[in-house]
N, C-alpha and C positions, 0 to 999 in steps of 0.2 A: 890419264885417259884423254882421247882428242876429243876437240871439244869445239862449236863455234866459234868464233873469235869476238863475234859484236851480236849483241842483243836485234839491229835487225838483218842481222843474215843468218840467223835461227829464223825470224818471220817472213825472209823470204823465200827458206827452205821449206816452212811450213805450209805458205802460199801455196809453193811447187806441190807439194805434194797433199794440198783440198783442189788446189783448180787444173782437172782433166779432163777429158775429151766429155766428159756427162756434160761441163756446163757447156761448153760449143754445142753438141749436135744435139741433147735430150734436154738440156732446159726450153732451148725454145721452141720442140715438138711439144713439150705439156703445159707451156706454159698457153700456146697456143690454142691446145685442146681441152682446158680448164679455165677459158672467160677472162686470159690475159690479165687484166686489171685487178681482179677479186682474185684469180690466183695471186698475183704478185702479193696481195695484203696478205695472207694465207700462208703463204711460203717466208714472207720476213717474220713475221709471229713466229714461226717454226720453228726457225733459227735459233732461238730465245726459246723455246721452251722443248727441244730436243739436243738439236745439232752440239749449241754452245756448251750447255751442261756437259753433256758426255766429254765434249772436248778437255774443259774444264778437268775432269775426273782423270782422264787417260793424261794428261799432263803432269798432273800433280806425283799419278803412281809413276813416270816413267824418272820425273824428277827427285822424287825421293828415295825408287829402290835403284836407280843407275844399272837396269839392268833391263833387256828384252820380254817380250809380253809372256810369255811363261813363267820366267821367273818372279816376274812383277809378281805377279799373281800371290804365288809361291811366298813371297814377302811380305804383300800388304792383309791377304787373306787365311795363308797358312797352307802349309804342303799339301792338305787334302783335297787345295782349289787348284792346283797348273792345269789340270784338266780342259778349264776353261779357259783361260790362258792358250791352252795349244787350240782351242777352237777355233779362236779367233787367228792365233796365226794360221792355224789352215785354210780357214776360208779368207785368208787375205790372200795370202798364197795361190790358192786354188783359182781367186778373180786373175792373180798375177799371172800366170798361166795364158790365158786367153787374151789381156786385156794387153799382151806383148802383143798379139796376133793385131789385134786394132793397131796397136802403137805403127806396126807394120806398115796396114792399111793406109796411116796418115804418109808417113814417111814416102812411102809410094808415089801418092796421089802430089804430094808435094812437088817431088821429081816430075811429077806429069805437066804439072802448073808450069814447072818452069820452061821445061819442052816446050810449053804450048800444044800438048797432046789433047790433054782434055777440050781446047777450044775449040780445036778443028775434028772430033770425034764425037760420034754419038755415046753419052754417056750408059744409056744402056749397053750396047756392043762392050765398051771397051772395061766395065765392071765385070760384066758375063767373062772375056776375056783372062781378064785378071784373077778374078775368086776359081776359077776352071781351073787354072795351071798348079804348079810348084812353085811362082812366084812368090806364091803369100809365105809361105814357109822360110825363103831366104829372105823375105822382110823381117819376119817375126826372129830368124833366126840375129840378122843386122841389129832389129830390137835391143833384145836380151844380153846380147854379148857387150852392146854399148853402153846398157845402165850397169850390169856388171861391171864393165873396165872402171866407170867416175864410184863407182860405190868401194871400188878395191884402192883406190887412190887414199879413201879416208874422208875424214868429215869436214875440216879444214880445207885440204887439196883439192877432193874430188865432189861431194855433193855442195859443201857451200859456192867452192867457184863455179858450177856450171849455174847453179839458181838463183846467184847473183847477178848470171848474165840474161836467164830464161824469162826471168818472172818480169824482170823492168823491161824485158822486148816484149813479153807477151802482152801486158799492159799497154805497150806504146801501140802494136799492132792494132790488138781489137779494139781500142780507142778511134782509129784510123780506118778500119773497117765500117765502124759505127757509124762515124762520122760523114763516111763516103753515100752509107746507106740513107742518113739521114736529107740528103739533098737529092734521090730522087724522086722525080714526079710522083705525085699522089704517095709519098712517104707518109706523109703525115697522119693516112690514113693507117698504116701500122701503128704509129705512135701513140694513137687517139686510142686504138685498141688493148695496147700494150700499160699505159699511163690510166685510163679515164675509167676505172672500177665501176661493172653494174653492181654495186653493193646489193641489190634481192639476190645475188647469186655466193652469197657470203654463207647461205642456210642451206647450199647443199655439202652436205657430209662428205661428200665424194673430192669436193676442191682442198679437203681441210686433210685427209688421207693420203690425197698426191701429192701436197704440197710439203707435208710433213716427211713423204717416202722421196722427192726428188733432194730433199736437205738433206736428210739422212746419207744417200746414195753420194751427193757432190759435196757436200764440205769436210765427211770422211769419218763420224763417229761410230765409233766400236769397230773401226778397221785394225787397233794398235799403231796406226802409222805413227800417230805425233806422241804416244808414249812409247814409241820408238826414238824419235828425236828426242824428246824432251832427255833422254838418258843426258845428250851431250850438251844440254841448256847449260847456262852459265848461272852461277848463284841466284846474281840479282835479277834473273829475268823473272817479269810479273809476270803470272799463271794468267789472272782472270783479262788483264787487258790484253794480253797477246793473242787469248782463245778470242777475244769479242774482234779484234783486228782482221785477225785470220778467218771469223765466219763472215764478217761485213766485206773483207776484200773479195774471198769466195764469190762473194754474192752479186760484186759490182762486178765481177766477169763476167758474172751469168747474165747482167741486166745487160751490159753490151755485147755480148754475142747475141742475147733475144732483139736487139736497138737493129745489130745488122741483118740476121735473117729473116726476122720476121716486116722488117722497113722492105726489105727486099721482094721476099714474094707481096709482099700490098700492094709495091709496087706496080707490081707486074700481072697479079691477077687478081678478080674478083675477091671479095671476101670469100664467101663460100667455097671456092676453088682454092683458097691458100687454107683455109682451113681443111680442106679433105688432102692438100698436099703432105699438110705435118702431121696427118693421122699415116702416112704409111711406113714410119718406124723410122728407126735411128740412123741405119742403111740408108734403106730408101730415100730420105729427105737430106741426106748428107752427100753420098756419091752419086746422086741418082736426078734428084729436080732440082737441087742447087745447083750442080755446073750447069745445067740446062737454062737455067733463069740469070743466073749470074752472067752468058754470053751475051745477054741483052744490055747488058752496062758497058758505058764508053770505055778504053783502056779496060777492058774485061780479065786481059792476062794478068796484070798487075791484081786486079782484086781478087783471082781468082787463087795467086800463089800465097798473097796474104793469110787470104782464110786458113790454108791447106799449111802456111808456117802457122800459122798459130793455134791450128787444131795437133799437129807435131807437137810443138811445143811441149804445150798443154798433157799431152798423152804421155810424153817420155818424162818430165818431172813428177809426175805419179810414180810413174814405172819406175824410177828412180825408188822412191821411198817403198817400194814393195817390194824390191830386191833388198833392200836395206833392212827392211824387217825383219827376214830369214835369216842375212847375214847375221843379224845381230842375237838372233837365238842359237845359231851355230858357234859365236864366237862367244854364251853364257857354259857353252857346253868343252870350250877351251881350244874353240878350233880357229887359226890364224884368218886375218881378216883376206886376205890375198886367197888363200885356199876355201877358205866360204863363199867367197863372190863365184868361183871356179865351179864348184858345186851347185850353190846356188840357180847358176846361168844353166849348167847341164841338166839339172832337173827339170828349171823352167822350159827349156829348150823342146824337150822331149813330151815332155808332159802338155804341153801348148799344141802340137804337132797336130791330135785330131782336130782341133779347133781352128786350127788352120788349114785345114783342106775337107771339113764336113760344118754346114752350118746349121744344120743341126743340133748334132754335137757343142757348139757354139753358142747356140739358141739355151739350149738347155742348161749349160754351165753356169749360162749368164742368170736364166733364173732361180738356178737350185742355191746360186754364190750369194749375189745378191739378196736374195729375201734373208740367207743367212748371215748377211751383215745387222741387219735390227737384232738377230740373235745374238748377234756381237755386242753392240749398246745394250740392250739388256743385263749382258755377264756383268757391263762394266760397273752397273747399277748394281749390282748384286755385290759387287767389292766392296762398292763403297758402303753397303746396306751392313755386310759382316763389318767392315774394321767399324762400323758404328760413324753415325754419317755426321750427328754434330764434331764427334771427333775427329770424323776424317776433315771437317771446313774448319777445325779450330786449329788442325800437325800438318795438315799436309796441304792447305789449301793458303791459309788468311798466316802465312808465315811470318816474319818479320822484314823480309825482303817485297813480301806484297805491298803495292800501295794503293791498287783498286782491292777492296775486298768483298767476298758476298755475308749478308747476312742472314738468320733464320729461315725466310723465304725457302732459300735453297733447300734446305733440309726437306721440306713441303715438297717440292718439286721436285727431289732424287725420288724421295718413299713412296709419293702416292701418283703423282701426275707421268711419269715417265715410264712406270712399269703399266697403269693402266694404256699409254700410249702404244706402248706394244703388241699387247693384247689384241687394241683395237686394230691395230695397221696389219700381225699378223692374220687375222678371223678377216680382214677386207680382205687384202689375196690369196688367201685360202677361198676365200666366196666368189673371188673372177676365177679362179682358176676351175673350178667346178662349173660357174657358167660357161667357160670357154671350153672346156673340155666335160661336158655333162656326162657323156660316157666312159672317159677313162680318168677322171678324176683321181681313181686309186689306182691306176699302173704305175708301178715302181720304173715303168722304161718308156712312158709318155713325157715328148719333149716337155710339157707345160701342164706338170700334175702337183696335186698335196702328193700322191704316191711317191714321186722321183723325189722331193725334197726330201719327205719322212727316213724313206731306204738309205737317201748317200749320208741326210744331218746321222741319221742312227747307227752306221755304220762309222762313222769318224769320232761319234760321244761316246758307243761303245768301245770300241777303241783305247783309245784315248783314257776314258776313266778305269779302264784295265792297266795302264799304263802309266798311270798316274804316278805310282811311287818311283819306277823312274825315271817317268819327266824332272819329277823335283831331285832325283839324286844326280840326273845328266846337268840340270843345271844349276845345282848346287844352292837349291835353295833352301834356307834355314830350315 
């Protein structure tokens, strides 16, 4: 089977595929809008008692059953579980879809940087512009077809060598971004905000929910991505120090991209005016008041193309690893890796389409996918709850190739603290979503309902567990 070659070009595939475009444009909108400092505490706690576990778990099963997230399943839990298994590939999938559309968007905007388009244009105009046309589609379509081509290459060829090259640019970048932000005037007033925790703001419940759901969303648990990788881990790769590597590196992307935008607008405007700036969404604060604030920086084209490579970047090594996921359940079910990528990409392609030219449609996907990624870390907890979870930290986890290991704690923290965690985090946006939508709360076709999540997650579980005996005989699992 192909296989990474070196222990860290599995970690800086795995890098590529936890740090996305979330941590550039949405970490420093929430972290912004959640008390900077006291989120930050909030959000690294998180880490450690969400993100890393599930990692952890999804490692182990990809490492052991050497096979794609249905089958895993299928292996570690028993035939009568792919069900859930195809969940989570579908809602990785289903984000993959859209999240090509973004990948698009960067790639674009990149192109504009280098232009010098964006300097010299009103960034309203020229977004308005662009999301109006057919553009977006031939980005999205550029997208898809390009993580397909490195993913059909193989894992050696094609995904190790481009995130070999991605992951140590994107680091040198945002480091470099950071850096630029951190020396201008009145910066330090972001820093003070970003670094200097009102700890009374530690005891609202609301910082401890978002902090947990931005981990969740950026460093990638219950997506199946890295028990997608892990298939092609090499023996001796340690499970638990790779997962703690890959949440900590995640993280320090996140803290320099929040160092550069948020040092930026401090810069440049009031408190209160940069905090109502990062309240107007992931759009809005990324294509929309960033070029506009960023022209006020000396050499502005330079910082401005940086940002816009390194939010690319970012976007298309995800993208990578979510084509990779699908390839790899097509190729459990004996379909050639060349002809999977091909599929793959046409599905994505088509399927992306509304999303690309309605954002609506967009809006919605993003949150019916999304919330159903915690439904993903849950399954994952549920695997490891059936194969019996001391068992699972004694076979599959604390091997003899480990030489960081966890001990009993762990088992405490799959059973009880992770599945109450979701609970809590699903019943929190189930509860904005009702405030935000008090009157169609239950429309099955309101962009931002419990109804549209319930209808599509019910339509895909029914499904699905209809379906179940041939998932496991399509991919052949015991």
């Amino acid at each position: 089977m192909d296989s990474f070659t070196s222990k860290w070009a599995f970690i800086f595939s795995a890098l590529g595929m936890a740090i996305g475009a979330g941590n550039i444009w949405r970490f420093p909108r929430i972290a912004a809008q959640n008390g900077g400092g006291a989120f930050l505490i909030a959000w690294m706690i998180a880490l450690f008692i969400w993100s890393i576990p599930i990692i952890i778990l999804e490692f182990a099963m990809g490492k052991r059953a050497k096979a794609g997230v249905i089958k895993a399943f299928g292996i570690i839990c028993g035939r009568s579980y792919c069900w859930m298994g195809g969940f989570i590939a579908f809602c990785t999938t289903a984000i993959m879809f859209y999240y090509s559309v973004v990948t698009g968007w960067c790639i674009r905007y990149m192109l504009f940087a280098l232009k010098s388009t964006i300097l010299h244009s009103d960034p309203h105009i020229l977004w308005n512009n662009f999301i109006s046309g057919n553009t977006p589609v031939l980005f999205h379509l550029i997208s898809i077809s390009l993580a397909a081509f490195v993913v059909s290459l193989g894992i050696a060829k094609g995904i190790e060598k481009i995130n070999n090259i991605l992951i140590p640019t994107l680091f040198f970048l945002i480091a470099i971004a950071a850096t630029r932000a951190m020396f201008l005037p009145d910066a330090e007033k972001g820093l003070k905000f970003l670094f200097y925790p009102e700890i009374s703001r530690l005891v609202d419940y609301k910082i401890w929910l978002e902090a947990i759901t931005q981990s969740a969303w950026s460093v990638g648990p219950g997506w199946g991505l890295i028990l997608t990788y892990a298939v092609y881990s090499r023996k001796d790769q340690d499970i638990v120090s790779t997962s703690v590597i890959v949440g900590l590196g995640n993280n320090l992307a996140s803290i320099l991209a929040g160092i550069a935008v948020i040092c930026t607008l401090f810069a440049f405007l009031p408190k209160q005016e940069a905090l109502k700036v990062a309240e107007t969404g992931n759009v809005g604060l990324t294509f929309l008041w960033l070029p506009s604030i960023f022209k006020k920086i000396a050499h502005a084209h330079i910082f401005i193309f940086v940002f816009f490579l390194c939010l690319s970047s970012a976007a298309f090594s995800s993208l990578i690893a979510m084509v990779e996921l699908g390839v790899r359940v097509l190729m459990d079910m004996g379909i050639r890796r060349e002809k999977a990528s091909i599929l793959i990409a046409s599905v994505g392609f088509f399927m992306g389409i509304p999303s690309a030219i309605n954002m609506n449609f967009f809006c919605n996907q993003d949150w019916v996918w999304g919330i159903g990624l915690l439904v993903g870390g849950f399954f994952v907890t549920v695997s490891a709850i059936k194969y019996g979870i001391s068992r699972f930290r004694r076979e599959l986890i604390n091997t003899s190739e480990t030489r960081l290991k966890v001990s009993a704690w762990f088992d405490v923290l799959i059973k009880y603290l992770i599945p109450a965690e979701f609970f809590g985090l699903i019943s929190w946006w189930f509860y904005k979503a009702v405030m935000l939508e008090s009157k169609n709360w239950w429309n099955p076709f309101h962009e931002y309902s419990i109804g549209t999540c319930i209808f599509q997650w019910g339509i895909v579980l029914a499904a699905l567990i209809l379906l179940n005996k041939k998932l496991a005989e399509n991919s052949n699992s015991p």
